[in-house]
PALOVEX-561946 format. One record per residue (C-alpha): residue number from 1; x negated, y negated, z. Coordinates in steps of 0.05 Angstrom, whole numbers. Each point is the difference from the previous one (the first is absolute). Layout:
! PALOVEX-561946
   resi       xx       yy       zz
    NUM        X        Y        Z
...
This chain:
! PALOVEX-561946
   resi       xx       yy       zz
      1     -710       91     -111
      2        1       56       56
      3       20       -2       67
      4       17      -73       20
      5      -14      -24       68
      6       48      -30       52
      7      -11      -71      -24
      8       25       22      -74
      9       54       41       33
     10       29      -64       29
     11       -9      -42      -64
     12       42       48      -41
     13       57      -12       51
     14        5      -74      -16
     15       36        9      -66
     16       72      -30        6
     17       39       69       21
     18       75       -5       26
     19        1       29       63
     20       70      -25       44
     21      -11       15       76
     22       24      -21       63
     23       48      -44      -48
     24      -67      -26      -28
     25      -21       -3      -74
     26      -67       18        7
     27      -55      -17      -65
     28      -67        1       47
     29        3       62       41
     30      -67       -8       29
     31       19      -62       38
     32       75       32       22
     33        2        8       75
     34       14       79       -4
     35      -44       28      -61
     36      -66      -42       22
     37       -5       59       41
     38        6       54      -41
     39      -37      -32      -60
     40      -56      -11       48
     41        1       72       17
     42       -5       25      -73
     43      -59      -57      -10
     44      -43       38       55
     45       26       64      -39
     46      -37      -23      -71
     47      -53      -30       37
     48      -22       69       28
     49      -16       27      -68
     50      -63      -53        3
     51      -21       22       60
     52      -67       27        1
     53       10       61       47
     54       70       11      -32
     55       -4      -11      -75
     56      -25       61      -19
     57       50       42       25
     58       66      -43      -17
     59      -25      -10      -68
     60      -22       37      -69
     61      -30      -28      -71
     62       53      -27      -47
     63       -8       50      -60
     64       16      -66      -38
     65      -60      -42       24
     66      -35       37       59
     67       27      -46       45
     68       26       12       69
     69       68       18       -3
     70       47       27       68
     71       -6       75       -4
     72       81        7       18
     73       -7      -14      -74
     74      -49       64       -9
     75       32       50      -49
     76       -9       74       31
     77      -40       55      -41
     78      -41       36       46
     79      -13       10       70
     80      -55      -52        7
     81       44      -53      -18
     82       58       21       43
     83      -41       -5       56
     84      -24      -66      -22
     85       82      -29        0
     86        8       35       59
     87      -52      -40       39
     88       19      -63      -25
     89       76        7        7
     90       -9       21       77
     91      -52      -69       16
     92       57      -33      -29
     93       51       28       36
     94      -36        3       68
     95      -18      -75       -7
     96       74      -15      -12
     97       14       56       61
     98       51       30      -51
     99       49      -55        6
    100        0      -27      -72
    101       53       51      -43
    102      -17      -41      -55
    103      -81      -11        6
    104      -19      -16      -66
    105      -25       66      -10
    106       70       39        5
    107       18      -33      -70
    108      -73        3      -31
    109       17       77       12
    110       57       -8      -35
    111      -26      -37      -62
    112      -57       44        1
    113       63       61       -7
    114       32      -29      -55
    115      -54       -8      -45
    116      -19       74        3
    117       80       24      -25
    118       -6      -19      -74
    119       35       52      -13
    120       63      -20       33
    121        0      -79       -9
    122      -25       16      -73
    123       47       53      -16
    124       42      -43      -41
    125      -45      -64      -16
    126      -67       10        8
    127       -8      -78       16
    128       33        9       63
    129      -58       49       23
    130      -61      -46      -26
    131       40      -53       42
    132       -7       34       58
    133      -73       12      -10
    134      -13      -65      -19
    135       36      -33       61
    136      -37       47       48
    137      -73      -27      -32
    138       33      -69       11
    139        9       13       75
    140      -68       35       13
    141      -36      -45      -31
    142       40      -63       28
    143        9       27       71
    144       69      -14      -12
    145       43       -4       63
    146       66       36      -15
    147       73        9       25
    148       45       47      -28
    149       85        0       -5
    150       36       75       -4
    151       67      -11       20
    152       69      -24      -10
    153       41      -58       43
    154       38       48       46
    155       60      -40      -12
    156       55       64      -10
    157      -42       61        3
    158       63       41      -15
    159       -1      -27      -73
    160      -66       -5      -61
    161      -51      -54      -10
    162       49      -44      -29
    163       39      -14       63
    164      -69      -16       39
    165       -9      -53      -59
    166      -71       42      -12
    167      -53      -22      -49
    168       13       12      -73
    169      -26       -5      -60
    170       48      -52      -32
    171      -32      -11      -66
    172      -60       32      -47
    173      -39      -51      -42
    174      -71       -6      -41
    175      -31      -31       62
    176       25       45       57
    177       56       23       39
    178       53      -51       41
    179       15       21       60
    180       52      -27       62
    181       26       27       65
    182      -29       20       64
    183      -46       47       29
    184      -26       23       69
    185      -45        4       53
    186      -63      -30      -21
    187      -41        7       58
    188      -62      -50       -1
    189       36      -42      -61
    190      -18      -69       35
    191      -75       13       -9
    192       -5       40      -66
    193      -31      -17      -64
    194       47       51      -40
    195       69       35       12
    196       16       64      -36
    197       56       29      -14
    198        8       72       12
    199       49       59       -2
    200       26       35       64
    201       70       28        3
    202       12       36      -71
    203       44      -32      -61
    204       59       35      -30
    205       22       -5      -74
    206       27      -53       -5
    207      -36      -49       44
    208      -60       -8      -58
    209       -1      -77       14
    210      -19       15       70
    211      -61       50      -12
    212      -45      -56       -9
    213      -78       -6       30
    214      -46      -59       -6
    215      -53      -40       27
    216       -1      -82        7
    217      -31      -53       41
    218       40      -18       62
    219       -8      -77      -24
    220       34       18      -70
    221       60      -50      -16
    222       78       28        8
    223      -30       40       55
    224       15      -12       78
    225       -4       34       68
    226       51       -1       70
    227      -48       24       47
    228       21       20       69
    229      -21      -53       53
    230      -64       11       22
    231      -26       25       73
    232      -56      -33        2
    233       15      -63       39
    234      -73       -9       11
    235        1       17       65
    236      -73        5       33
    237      -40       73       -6
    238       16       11       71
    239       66       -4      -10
    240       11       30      -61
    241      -59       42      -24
    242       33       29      -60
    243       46      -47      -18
    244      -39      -61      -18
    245      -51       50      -52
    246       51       59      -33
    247       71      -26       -9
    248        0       16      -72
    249       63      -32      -24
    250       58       38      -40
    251       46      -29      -56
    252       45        3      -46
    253      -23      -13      -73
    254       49      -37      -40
    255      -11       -3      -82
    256       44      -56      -34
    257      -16       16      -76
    258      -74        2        8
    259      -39       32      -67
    260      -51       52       24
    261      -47        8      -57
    262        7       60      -42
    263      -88        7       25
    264       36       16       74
    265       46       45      -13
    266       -1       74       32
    267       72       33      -18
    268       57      -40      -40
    269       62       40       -4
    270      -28       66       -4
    271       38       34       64
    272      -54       62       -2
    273      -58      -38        4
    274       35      -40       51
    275       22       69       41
    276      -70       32       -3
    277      -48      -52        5
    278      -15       11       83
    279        9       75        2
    280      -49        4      -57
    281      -60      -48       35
    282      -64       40       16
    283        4      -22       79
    284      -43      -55       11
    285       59      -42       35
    286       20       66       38
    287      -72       -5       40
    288       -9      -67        8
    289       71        0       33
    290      -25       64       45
    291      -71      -36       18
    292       43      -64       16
    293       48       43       42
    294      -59       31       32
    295      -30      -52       16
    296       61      -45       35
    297       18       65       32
    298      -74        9       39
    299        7      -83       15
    300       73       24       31
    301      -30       48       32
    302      -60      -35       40
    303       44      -58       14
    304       43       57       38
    305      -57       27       33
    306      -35      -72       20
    307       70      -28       25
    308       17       63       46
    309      -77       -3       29
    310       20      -72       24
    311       62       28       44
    312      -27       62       27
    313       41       41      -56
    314      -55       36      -26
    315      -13       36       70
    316       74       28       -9
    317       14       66      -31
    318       65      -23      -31
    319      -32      -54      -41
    320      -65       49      -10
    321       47       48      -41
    322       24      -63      -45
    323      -69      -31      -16
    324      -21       71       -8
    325       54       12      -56
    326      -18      -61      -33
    327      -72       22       -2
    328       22       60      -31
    329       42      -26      -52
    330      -68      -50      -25
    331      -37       68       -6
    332       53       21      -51
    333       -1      -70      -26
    334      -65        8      -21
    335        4       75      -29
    336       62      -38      -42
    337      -59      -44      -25
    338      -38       57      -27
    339       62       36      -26
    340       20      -62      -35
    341      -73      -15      -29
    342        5       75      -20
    343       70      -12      -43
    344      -35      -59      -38
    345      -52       45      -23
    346       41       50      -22
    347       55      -57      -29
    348      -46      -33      -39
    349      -32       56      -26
    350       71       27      -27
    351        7      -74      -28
    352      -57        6      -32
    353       14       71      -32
    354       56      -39      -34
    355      -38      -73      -26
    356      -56       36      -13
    357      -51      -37       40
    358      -57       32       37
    359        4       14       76
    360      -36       51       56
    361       49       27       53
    362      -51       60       13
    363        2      -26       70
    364       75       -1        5
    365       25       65       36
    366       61       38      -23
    367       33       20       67
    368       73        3      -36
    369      -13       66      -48
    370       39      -21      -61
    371       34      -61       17
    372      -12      -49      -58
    373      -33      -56       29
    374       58      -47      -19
    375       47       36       47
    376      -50      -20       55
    377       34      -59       42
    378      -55       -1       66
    379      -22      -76       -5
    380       82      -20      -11
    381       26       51       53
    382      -44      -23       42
    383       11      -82      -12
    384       74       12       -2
    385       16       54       54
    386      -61       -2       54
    387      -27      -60       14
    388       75      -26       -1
    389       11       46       56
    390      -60      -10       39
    391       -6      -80       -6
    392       75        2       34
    393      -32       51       55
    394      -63      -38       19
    395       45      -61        1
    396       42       35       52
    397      -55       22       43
    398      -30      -74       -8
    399       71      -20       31
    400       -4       63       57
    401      -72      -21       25
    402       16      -64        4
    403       68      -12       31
    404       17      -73       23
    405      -75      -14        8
    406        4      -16      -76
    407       60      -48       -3
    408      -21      -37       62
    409      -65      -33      -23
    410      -23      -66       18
    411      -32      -40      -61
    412      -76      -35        0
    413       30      -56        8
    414       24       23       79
    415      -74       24       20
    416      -17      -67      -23
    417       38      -38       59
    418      -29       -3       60
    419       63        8       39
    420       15       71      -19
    421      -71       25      -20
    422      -14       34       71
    423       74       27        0
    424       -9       27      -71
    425      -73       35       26
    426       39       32       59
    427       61       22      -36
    428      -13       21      -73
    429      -71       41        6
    430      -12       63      -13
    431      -43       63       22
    432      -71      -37        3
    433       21      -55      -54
    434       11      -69        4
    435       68      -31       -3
    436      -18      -37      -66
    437      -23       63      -36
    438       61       46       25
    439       55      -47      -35
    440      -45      -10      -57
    441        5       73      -15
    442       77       -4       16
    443        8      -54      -54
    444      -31       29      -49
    445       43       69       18
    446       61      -47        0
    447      -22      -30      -61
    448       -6       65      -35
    449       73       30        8
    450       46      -53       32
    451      -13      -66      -35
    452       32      -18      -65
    453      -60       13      -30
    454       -5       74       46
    455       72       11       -8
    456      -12       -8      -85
    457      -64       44        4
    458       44       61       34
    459       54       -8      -51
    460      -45      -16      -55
    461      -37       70        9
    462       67       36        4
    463       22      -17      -73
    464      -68       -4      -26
    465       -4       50      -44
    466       78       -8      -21
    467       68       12       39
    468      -18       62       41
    469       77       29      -20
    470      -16       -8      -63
    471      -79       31      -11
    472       26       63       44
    473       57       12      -54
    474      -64      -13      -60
    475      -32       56       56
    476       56       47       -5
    477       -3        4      -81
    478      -75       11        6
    479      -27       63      -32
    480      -28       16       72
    481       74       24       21
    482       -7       47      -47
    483      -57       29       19
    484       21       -3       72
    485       67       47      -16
    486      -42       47      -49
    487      -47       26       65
    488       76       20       36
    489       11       31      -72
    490      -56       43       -6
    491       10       21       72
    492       63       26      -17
    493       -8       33      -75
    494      -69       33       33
    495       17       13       76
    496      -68      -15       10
């Protein structure tokens, strides 16, 4: 098949899914007030892969078929065609202005991991491994829209996956697994074709019925999704830019004895597998997450710059030194970019050593001396520790630069009536700029971090890559401690 277009996109949708909203039971999400806007947004999204100036560089030949496929499905094995992802994962991400956590891409990374660790998923069963492979041809070849679920209910965090009534496998048969329980956040769930089921947070002996990974159409029966109400009210553009185009959606999957197929099974019981399957993926999720972050922070960024032009703020040394900063911080954004493109190589070329497949990371450079390229964590550190920080900065800045101007903002609506047009002219311009186009820019600003849907994007980018308490502990039992204290070591035993 290859990539589908928007059109297709939109049929898939129509296929009797349980969503409950807004107190809603929703089957038709592409006529729901709320998710017209969003599905619209990924339509456009598919529909740039046929465009004539853009094709070639968001797609790559099927080795199935030959036929155009999204290159966020491109496996890495040389230079060449890490430049190639790279170029189509950052037109994505800049025609989405970084907003979209779960672009369709973020997952097609992550299927496009998990087929390349045979070795773990297969350790046991090698089914489970051919599984993976086979699901990832699926979804190239399909340009199949995914969702994914990692975590528990947090309904007593104190206690095990029992007490958060968690997924588990509740019984084995010839046909598949049955599973039931719950499991959380799956961003962009309303408007997926497929949900999978992943690991996060590790399993303990014990708790075998709860290592469990899959993959199964967000339609399938005994399966159902609470979403969050949703911020799109469908408010006009001028009002709410953002809103109306990239509220994803989040939910909570719930599984009442549905049979996944043995054909989509990933990990079933076998804790290790379960424990290692992330910290062993090559990195293609880790630099899609750091192009995304990239490119959401430089959007940040200009709409920072743009909104203190229209106040006279950019003429002030104060908010000079802020702007400047967040200038800076892009530059590093994009060096994280390279160092994360760098990792891949060098992860899926120590993959490789171990499947035996064939791969060139000639071009990779080794700036880490003998680290093994699996204790290399740039693309996560990054996605988990800097953009977290530096989304909730430029946020703050956003708020600085634009003070009150930002919350009081007269709608289109208001320069439509005649009565309070000239008053809005004389009251609300800026610095050689119309009235109209100075709130514009403040609703879009006010849109970004103060909204529901603004408010969720800040937050959203905080826990993105995981509960920031707990990814600094996984930090602190790195291997890079180590290597930290043994520099204070050999200062001592040398007194050199």
């Amino acid at each position: 098949m290859g990539a589908r277009t928007g059109e297709q996109y939109i049929k898939g949708l129509q296929d009797g899914r349980k969503i409950y909203v807004n107190g809603d039971l929703v089957r038709d999400v592409t006529s729901y007030p709320g998710y017209r806007g969003v599905a619209t947004e990924l339509a456009r999204h598919y529909d740039r892969h046929f465009d004539p100036e853009l094709g070639s560089e968001l797609t790559f030949a099927s080795p199935k078929d030959d036929a155009p496929v999204s290159n966020s499905f491109l496996y890495v094995t040389n230079h060449k065609q890490l430049e190639q992802r790279i170029r189509g994962e950052r037109l994505r991400c800049e025609h989405t202005y970084g907003l979209m956590g779960r672009l369709p891409d973020f997952m097609n990374a992550w299927v496009t991991d998990m087929a390349r660790v045979p070795h773990v998923l297969g350790a046991k069963d090698k089914q489970f491994a051919e599984n993976a492979i086979n699901f990832y041809a699926y979804c190239r070849d399909n340009d199949i829209c995914m969702t994914h679920t990692l975590l528990d209910p947090h309904v007593d965090r104190s206690k095990g996956p029992d007490a958060q009534q968690a997924l588990k496998i509740v019984k084995e048969t010839s046909k598949g697994i049955i599973v039931s329980g719950a499991r959380m956040l799956s961003t962009l769930a309303p408007v997926s074709d497929e949900l999978l089921v992943g690991p996060f947070l590790p399993r303990k002996k014990g708790e075998e019925a709860y290592a469990v990974a899959f993959a199964v159409p967000v339609a399938t029966e005994g399966l159902s999704f609470i979403a969050r109400e949703t911020y799109d009210l469908e408010r006009n553009p001028f009002d709410r830019p953002l809103s109306h185009r990239f509220d994803e959606g989040d939910a909570i999957a719930v599984f009442k004895d549905v049979l996944i197929p043995w054909s989509r099974v990933f990990v079933a019981g076998d804790i290790q597998s379960y424990n290692t399957l992330i910290i062993a993926f090559p990195g293609h999720v880790g630099m899609q997450a750091v192009i995304r972050g990239t490119e959401k922070l430089r959007f940040m960024t200009g709409l920072a710059c743009k909104l203190a032009s229209v106040n006279g703020r950019d003429k002030m040394p104060r908010y000079q030194e802020m702007l400047g900063e967040l200038i800076g911080y892009i530059q590093i954004a994009e060096g994280l970019i390279c160092g994360a493109g760098n990792e891949l190589l060098q992860r899926v070329a120590a993959t490789e050593q171990i499947n035996g497949g064939p791969v060139d990371a000639s071009a990779a450079i080794n700036v880490k001396g003998n680290v093994h390229a699996f204790e290399s964590f740039a693309g996560a550190a990054a996605m988990r520790q800097f953009f977290p920080y530096v989304n909730t900065m430029v946020c703050d800045i956003i708020r600085r630069i634009g003070s009150s101007g930002i919350v009081m903002t007269p709608t289109q609506a208001d320069f439509e009536n005649d009565e309070i047009k000239d008053a809005l002219d004389s009251y609300v311009g800026g610095p050689g700029m119309e009235a109209i186009d100075k709130v514009r820019l403040q609703k879009l600003a006010w849109d970004a971090i103060a909204t529901e849907f603004g408010s969720r994007q800040e937050h959203y980018e905080i826990f993105f890559g995981g509960d920031p308490y707990t990814v600094r502990m996984m930090q602190f039992h790195a291997p890079e401690r180590a290597r930290c204290e043994a520099l204070v070591d050999r200062l001592f035993a040398t007194g050199e």
